[in-house]
Every structure is written in C-alpha cells, then in structure tokens.
C-alpha positions, 0 to 999 in steps of 0.5 A, spaced: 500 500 500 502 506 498 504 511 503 499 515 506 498 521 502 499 528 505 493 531 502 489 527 504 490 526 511 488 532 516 493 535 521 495 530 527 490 530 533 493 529 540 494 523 542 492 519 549 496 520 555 499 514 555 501 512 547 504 519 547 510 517 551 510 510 548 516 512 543 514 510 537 517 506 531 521 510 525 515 508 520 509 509 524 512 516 528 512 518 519 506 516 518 502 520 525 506 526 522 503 526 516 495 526 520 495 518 522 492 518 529 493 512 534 489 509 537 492 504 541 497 498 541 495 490 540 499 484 540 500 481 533 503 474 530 509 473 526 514 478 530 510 484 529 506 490 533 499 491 532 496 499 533 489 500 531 489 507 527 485 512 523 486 518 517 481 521 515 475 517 519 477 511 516 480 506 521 486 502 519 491 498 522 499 498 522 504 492 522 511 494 523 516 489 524 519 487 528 527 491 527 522 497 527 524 499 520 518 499 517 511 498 516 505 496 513 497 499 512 493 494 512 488 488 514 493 481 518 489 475 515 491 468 518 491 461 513 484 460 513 483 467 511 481 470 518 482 478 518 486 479 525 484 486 524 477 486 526 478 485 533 483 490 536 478 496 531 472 494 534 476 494 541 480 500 540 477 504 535 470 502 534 467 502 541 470 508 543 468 512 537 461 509 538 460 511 546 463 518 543 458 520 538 451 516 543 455 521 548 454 527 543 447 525 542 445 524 549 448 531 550 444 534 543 437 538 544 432 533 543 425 532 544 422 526 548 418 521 545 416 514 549 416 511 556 423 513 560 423 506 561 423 503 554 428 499 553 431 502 546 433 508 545 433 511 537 435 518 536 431 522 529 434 528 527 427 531 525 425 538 521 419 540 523 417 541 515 418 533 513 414 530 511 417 523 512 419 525 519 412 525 520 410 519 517 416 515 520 413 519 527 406 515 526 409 509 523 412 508 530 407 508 534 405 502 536 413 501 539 412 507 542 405 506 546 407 500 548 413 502 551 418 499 548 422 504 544 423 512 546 425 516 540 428 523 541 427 528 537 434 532 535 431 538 532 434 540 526 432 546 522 434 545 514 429 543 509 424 551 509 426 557 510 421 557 517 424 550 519 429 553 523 424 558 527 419 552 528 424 548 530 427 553 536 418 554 537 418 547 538 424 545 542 423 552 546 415 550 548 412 549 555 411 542 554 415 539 548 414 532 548 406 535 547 407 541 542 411 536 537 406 530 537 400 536 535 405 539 530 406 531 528 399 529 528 397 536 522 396 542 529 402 546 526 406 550 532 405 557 533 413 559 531 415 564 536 416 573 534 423 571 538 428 567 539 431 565 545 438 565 544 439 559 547 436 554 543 438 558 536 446 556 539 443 549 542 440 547 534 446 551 530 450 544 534 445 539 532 446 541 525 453 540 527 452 534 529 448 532 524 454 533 518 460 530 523 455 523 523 455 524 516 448 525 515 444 529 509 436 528 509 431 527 515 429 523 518 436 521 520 436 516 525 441 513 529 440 506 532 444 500 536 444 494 533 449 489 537 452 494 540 455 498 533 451 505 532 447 505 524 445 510 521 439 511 517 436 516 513 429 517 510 423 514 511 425 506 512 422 501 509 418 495 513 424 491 514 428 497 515 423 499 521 423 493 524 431 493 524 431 500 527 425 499 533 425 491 534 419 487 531 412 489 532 409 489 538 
C-alpha cells in the first residue's frame, strides 16, 4: 500500500496520555506526522506490533516489524483467511468512537418521545417541515405506546426557510414532548416573534452534529444494533423499521 498521502490526511490530533510517551517506531512516528492518529497498541503474530489507527475517519491498522524499520497499512489475515484486524478496531477504535458520538447525542437538544423506561433508545434528527419525519413519527407508534422504544427528537432546522424558527418554537415550548406530537399529528406550532438565544446556539450544534455523523436528509436516525451505532436516513422501509425499533409489538 502506498504511503499515506499528505493531502489527504488532516493535521495530527493529540494523542492519549499514555501512547504519547510510548516512543514510537521510525515508520509509524512518519506516518502520525503526516495526520495518522493512534489509537492504541495490540499484540500481533509473526514478530510484529499491532496499533489500531485512523486518517481521515477511516480506521486502519499498522504492522511494523519487528527491527522497527518499517511498516505496513493494512488488514493481518491468518491461513484460513481470518482478518486479525477486526478485533483490536472494534476494541480500540470502534467502541470508543461509538460511546463518543451516543455521548454527543445524549448531550444534543432533543425532544422526548416514549416511556423513560423503554428499553431502546433511537435518536431522529427531525425538521419540523418533513414530511417523512412525520410519517416515520406515526409509523412508530405502536413501539412507542407500548413502551418499548423512546425516540428523541434532535431538532434540526434545514429543509424551509421557517424550519429553523419552528424548530427553536418547538424545542423552546412549555411542554415539548406535547407541542411536537400536535405539530406531528397536522396542529402546526405557533413559531415564536423571538428567539431565545439559547436554543438558536443549542440547534446551530445539532446541525453540527448532524454533518460530523455524516448525515444529509431527515429523518436521520441513529440506532444500536449489537452494540455498533447505524445510521439511517429517510423514511425506512418495513424491514428497515423493524431493524431500527425491534419487531412489532
């Protein structure tokens, strides 16, 4: 594999602590000063040593032999083709990235929809002119009711040129929870003469998050499945649906 491009790489993050005093190898100390940001460091077969990294948001390990002089970027296979790669990610990229983002989004302005108790959690980025945010908002109903899903709403204004303020006018509502089930359900909500501050900050952040998670169209809607964070955008179809909220109740 060619060596990781300059142009393509951002400027290097910091590292953890305790791999920054980890002196590094020649050919891995090249390639973090060109953007690669190591995550962590793992056992590897045949006189190599592993480390989980990633450029660009893109995970990846490093084998570099056992002289230090050298390196490859790549997947490690065994004899029967098994990618030793996959586990030391998920470990020590994947995971940590994921609890990142499901922190980030606990963290977002959202809307409750659902028992506290529901045992699945799924986050929506809604704009309060979707149409296909209120279908999926109606098409959820019967997990929601019965207690089993509880969406929040990340607010998002991006679609019309009042989504923004009907935005803010929902998040900013006495009761939000009930001024979006009316808004969902066709009474629109009244839009707000003026706009608190502090809303416009906290819906110029979802906008934010939305595009870190790559995210173009709403509904956008983020999920676990096996403990990995998936996205979806749009209005899913039934097996979709049921991938996302669990099977019918």
């Amino acid at each position: 594999m060619p060596p990781l491009s300059r142009a393509l790489l951002p400027a290097a993050l910091l590292l953890p602590l305790a791999a920054a005093a980890e002196e590094r190898p020649a050919p891995l100390a090249a390639l973090e000063a060109q953007g690669l940001t190591v995550h962590g460091r793992f056992a590897a077969p045949g006189g190599l040593d592993g480390y989980a990294a990633s450029a660009n948001g893109q995970a990846m390990t490093v084998f570099v032999t056992a002289d230090g002089e050298h390196a490859v970027v790549g997947n490690l296979v065994d004899a029967e083709g098994n990618n030793l790669s996959a586990a030391p990610l998920e470990r020590l990229v994947h995971g940590p990235q994921d609890a990142e983002t499901w922190a980030s989004l606990a963290d977002s302005a959202w809307i409750l929809d659902g028992r506290d108790d529901a045992e699945r959690i799924v986050y929506v980025f809604t704009d309060p002119n979707c149409p296909y945010c209120r279908q999926f908002f109606q098409a959820a109903r019967p997990w929601v009711e019965a207690g089993e899903v509880q969406l929040r709403h990340v607010m998002v204004g991006i679609l019309e040129r009042d989504s923004p303020r009907l935005a803010i006018s929902l998040l900013a509502a006495d009761d939000p929870s009930a001024a979006l089930a009316a808004h969902e359900a066709g009474t629109p909500v009244e839009p707000l003469d003026a706009l608190p501050r502090r809303w416009e900050l906290a819906l110029q952040e979802n906008h934010t998050l939305m595009e870190r998670l790559g995210l173009v169209a709403t509904p956008g809607l983020v999920y676990r499945v096996d403990d990995r964070l998936r996205t979806a955008q749009g209005m899913p179809s039934e097996e979709r649906l049921a991938e996302i909220l669990g099977p019918r109740p």
